[in-house]
Each structure stands twice: as C-alpha cells, then as structure tokens.
C-alpha positions in Angstrom: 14.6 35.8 19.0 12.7 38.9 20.7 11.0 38.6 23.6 7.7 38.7 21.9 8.8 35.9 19.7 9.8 33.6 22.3 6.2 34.4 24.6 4.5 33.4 21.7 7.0 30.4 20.4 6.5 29.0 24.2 2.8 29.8 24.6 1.5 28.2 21.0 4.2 26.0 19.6 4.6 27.6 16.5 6.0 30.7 14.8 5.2 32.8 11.4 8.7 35.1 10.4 7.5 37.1 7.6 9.7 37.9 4.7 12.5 35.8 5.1 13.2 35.4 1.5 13.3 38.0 -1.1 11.6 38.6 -4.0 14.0 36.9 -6.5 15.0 34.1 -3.9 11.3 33.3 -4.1 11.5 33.6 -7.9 14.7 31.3 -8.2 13.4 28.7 -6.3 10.1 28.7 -8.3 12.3 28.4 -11.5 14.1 25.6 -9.3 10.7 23.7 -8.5 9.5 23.9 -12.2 12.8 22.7 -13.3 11.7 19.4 -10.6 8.2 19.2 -12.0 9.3 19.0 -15.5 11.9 16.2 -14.7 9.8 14.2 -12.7 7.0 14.6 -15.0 9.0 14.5 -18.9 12.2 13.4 -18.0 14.1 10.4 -19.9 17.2 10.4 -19.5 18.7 8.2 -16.2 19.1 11.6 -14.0 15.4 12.2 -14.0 14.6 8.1 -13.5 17.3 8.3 -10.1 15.4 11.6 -9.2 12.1 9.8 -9.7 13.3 7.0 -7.6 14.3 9.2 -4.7 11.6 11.8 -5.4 8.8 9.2 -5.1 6.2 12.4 -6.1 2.6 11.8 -5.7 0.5 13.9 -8.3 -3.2 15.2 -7.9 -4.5 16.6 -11.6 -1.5 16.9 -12.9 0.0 18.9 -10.3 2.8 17.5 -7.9 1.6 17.5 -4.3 4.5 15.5 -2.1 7.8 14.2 -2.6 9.4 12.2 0.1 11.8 13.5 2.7 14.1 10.7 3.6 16.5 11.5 0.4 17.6 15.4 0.5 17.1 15.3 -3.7 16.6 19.0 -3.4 20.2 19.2 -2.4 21.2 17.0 -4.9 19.8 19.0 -8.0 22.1 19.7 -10.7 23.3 23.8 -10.7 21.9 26.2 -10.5 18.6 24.1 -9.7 19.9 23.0 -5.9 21.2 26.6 -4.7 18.3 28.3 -3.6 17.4 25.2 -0.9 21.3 25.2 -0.4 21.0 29.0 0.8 18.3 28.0 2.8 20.1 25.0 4.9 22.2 28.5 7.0 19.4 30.9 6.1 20.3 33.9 8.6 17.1 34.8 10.2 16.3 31.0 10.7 19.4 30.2 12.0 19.2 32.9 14.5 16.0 31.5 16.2 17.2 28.0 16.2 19.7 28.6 18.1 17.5 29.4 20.6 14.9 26.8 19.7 17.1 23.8 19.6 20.5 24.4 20.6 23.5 25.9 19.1 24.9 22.9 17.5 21.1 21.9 15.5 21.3 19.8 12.3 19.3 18.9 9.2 17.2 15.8 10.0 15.1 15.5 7.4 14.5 17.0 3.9 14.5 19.7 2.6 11.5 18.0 0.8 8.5 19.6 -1.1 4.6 19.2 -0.2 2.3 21.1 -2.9 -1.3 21.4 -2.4 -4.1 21.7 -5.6 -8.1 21.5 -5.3 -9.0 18.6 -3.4 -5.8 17.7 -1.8 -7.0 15.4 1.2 -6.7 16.2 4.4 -3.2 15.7 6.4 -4.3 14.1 9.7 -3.1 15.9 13.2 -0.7 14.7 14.3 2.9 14.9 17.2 1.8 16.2 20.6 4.7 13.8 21.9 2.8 10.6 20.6 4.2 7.9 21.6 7.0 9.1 23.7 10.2 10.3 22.1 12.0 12.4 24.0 14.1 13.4 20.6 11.3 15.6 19.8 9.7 16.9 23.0 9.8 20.6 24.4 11.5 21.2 27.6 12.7 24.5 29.9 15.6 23.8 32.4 17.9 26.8 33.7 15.9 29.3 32.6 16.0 28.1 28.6 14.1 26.2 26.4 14.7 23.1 24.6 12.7 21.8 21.3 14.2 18.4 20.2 12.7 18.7 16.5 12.3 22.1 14.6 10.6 22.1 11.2 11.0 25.2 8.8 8.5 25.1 6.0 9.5 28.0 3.9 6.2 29.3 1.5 6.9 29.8 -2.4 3.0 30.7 -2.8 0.9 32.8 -0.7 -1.8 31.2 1.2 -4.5 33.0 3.3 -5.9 32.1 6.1 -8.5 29.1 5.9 -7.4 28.6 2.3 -5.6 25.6 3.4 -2.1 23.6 4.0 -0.4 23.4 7.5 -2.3 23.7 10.5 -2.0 23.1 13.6 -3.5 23.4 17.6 -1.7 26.0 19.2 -0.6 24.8 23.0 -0.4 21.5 22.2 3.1 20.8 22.8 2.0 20.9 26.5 -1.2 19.1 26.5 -1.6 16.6 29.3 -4.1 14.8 27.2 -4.5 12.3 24.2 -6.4 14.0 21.1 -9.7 13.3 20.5 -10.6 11.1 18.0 -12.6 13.9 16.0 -10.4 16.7 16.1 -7.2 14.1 14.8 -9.5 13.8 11.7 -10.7 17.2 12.3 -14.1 16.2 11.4 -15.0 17.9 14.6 -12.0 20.9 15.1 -13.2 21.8 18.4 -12.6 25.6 17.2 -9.0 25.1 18.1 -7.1 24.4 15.0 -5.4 27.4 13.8 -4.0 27.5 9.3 -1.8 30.6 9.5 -2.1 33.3 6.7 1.7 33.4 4.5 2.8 35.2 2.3 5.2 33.8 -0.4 9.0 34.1 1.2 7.7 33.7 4.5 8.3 30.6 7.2 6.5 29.2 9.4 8.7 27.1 12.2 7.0 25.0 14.5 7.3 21.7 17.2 7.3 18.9 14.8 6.3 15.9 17.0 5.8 18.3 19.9 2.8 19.9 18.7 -0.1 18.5 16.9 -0.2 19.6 13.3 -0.7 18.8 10.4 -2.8 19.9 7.1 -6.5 20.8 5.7 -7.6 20.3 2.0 -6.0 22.8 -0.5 -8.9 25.6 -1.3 -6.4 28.4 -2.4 -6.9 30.0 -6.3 -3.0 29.1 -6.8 -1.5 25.8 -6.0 0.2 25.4 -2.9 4.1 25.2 -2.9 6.5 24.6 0.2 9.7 23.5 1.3 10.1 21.7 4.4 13.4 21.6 6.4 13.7 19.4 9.6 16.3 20.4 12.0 17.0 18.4 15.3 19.2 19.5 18.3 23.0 17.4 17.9 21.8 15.3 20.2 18.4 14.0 18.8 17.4 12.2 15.8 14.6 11.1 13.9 15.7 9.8 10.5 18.7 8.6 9.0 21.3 6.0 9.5 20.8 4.5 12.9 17.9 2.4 12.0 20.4 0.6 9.6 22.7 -0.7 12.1 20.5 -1.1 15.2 20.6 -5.0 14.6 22.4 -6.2 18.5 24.9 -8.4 15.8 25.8 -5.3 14.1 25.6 -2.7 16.9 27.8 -4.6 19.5 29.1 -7.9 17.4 27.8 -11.3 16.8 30.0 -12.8 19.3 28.9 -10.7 22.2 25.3 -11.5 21.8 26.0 -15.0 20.4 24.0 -17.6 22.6 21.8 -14.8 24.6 18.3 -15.7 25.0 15.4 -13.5 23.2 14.9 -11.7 26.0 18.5 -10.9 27.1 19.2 -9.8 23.3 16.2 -7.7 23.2 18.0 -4.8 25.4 21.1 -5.2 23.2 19.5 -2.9 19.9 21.4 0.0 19.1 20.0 3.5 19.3 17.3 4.5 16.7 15.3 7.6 16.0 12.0 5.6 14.7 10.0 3.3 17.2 8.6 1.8 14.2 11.5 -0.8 14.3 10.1 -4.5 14.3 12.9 -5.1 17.2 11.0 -6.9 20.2 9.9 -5.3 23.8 9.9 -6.6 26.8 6.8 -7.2 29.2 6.3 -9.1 32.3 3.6 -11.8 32.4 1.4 -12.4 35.3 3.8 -14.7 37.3 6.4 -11.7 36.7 8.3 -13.2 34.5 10.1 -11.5 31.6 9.2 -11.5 28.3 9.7 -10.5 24.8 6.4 -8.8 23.3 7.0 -9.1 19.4 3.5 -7.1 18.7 4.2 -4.4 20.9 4.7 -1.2 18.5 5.1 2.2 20.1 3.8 3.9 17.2 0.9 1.8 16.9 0.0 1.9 20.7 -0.4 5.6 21.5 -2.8 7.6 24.6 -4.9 8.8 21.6 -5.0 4.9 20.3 -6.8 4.4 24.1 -8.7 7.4 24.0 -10.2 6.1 20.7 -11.1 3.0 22.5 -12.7 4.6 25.3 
C-alpha cells in the first residue's frame, strides 16, 4: 500500500483500487456470469440442479440479484467458466494490500459469491461496526501496524456511479464508540454520512467487513449491477466454515469427558466457532449469584444498536 492508501484505509475503513482487472478479464468473467445465469435459469441436466442447490439465487424481473456465499460454486464451475474468479483468489494488486490489511498469511473465508442489483432491488440494511463483539473481525494497530480481522474484495464487472446504487457504507465507522441509530441502519434518515462510491467495471472496492457499517441502497443504475465478492480473514480468524459443525462439547472434546457434567459446567466446554448465532447456551448469574445457563441469550440478537433502538 502507499502511504496515501493506508491514511485513507485507516481514516474511513474502506478503499476503491481502480483498474485492477483488464479489459478482457472483465469481459471473461462476464461471459463466465452469463454462462451462471443461463444454468441456473435453463439448466436440466443434474450439474445445473447441484449448482442451483448451492447457488440458492434469488431473481428480481428476471435478472439474478444474489447467490449465497457459504458454497465457493464460482470456484467449482466447469472450465473455462471458474478461471477468471480463480485468478482472482491471488490477484496481484489485492494481494499486495492484504498483506498489509490482514496479515501475511490471510485466507478465503467466504465466497467468492455474486450479488447483482436491477431496478428496484431493496435496500441492504447497514450493517458490522463490530456488532456484537467478534474480535475475528475488528480493526486494531499494535507496534506501529494495523490489523483488520475480515477483509472483503468486491470486484465490479459493471460500472456504477455514484448514488446510482449497490455498496455503501459510513466511512469512520470501524472506530465508532457508539451503537447506530435506528434510522440511519434503515437509512431512512442517512444522516448525510453514508458514502456509495463511484466504480468503474475492473475496479475493487476492499473494505472492513464486520468492522465497518456497510451495506447496500436500491439499484438505480441504467445497467444491472454485477459483483463478485471475496472474503479474506487473517490465519487466525474465522467467520464461516467448518467449526460450527463440530463445536458440539461431545464432538469437540469427547463424550466421555463431558459425560455427567451439569448444564452449566458443559456450557464452557463448546468448541471454537466463527458465528455467535450458535443455539449453544450462555451463562449468567442470577440475583443470589448463582450461575446459570441463559438458553435465550443470542449475541447476534442482543446488540448496543438492539438497546439504542430501545431507548
């Protein structure tokens, strides 16, 4: 990164690197994303019902607006559909500012998954600013560096101008001391401080994702909107993927060691897990201090902004 880059990646949260594709990497993934919208729309055969199943695409008019991230389908594409996202995974001038961003040994954590965007594609509520916790996805500085847990890359494939819509965001968020306000989460009230940044097609816009608030307005572009998302976490944080599978205290540790513990004993024996949307019980103290397991306590669902909302 230069040292204008990094001022303004620290200061706002986000960062727009223009021209980070060519022309006819642009132009092949197009062809690629065509080649998904026909089989997802047309397709028969059982490789287009498994990409279906994985895609789960949502459709607005016709046009396909989202397809999930959890399964890296784009990845999985048969050739020479798949190599232009599979160039992108080690993309030079993205690689070079995540090593800055989030460490040298980052990973894919999610994706690389497409979100579209057509005339009247709803609003994307805000979203991140470190809410609840999750220290896998916060910013920090220590000896002089910094340190972003969760790094998305959302690659454009379409151009999009400013206030024509798709990803926006507040810029400074990621070191807000404060829960977001109930209207500018909906953005029915914006406060003048969400930002849509102009892109060009083969441009990428990397930002905080879970550090800063973002997320999307309604589509208003002439052309429909096309991007690839890729979610890289430091080696040492995670957010999706395999943990929440074997988090179970039986499975993480063995039956026998927890065997016989009491609810409350077994509720510090889960595994690791990148999601706190696990149904895995909390404890709490009750008013004569005694310990107990709170089975409705979400972290997800119990957030500063959730109280700020409540007055």
């Amino acid at each position: 990164m230069t040292a204008r880059e990094r001022y303004y990646w620290d200061l706002v949260g986000h960062l727009v690197v223009l021209n980070v594709l060519t022309a006819s990497e642009v132009a092949e993934a197009n062809e690629a994303l065509d080649y998904l919208d026909d089989r997802l729309q047309n397709g028969t055969d059982e490789a287009s019902d498994l990409l279906r199943k994985h895609a789960q695409p949502r459709w607005l008019d016709g046009k396909l607006v989202w397809a999930d991230h959890t399964i890296p389908f784009l990845l999985m594409l048969p050739q020479p559909h798949c190599e232009p996202f599979r160039k992108m995974l080690a993309q030079p001038q993205i690689v070079r500012r995540l090593r800055e961003m989030c460490g040298e040994g980052f990973r894919l954590d999610g994706g690389p998954f497409f979100i579209g965007g057509t005339s009247g594609t709803e609003v994307h509520k805000l979203h991140g600013a470190g809410e609840p916790h999750k220290p896998y996805v916060a910013y920090a500085k220590q000896n002089g560096a910094s340190f972003t847990g969760a790094v998305t890359v959302s690659y454009a494939f379409s151009d999009a101008g400013a206030r024509e819509g798709g990803f926006a965001c507040v810029p400074g968020s990621h070191k807000s001391r404060y829960p977001i306000p109930p209207g500018l989460r909906t953005m029915d009230d914006a406060m003048g401080c969400v930002e849509n940044p102009s892109v060009k097609a083969g441009d990428a816009i990397l930002f905080m994702n879970g550090a800063q608030t973002h997320g999307a307005v309604p589509w208003k572009g002439a052309n429909a909107r096309r991007s690839i998302l890729f979610m890289y976490a430091a080696r040492s944080a995670a957010r999706h993927g395999a943990s929440r599978l074997c988090i179970d205290p039986a499975t993480y540790w063995d039956k026998d060691t927890v065997s016989g513990m009491t609810a409350e004993q077994e509720a510090v024996m889960y595994g690791p897990s990148s999601s706190p949307q696990t149904d895995g019980p909390y404890l709490d103290l009750d008013e004569d201090g005694v310990v107990q397991v709170d089975r409705d306590f979400l972290p997800s669902l119990r957030t500063a902004s959730d109280t700020f909302l409540q007055g």
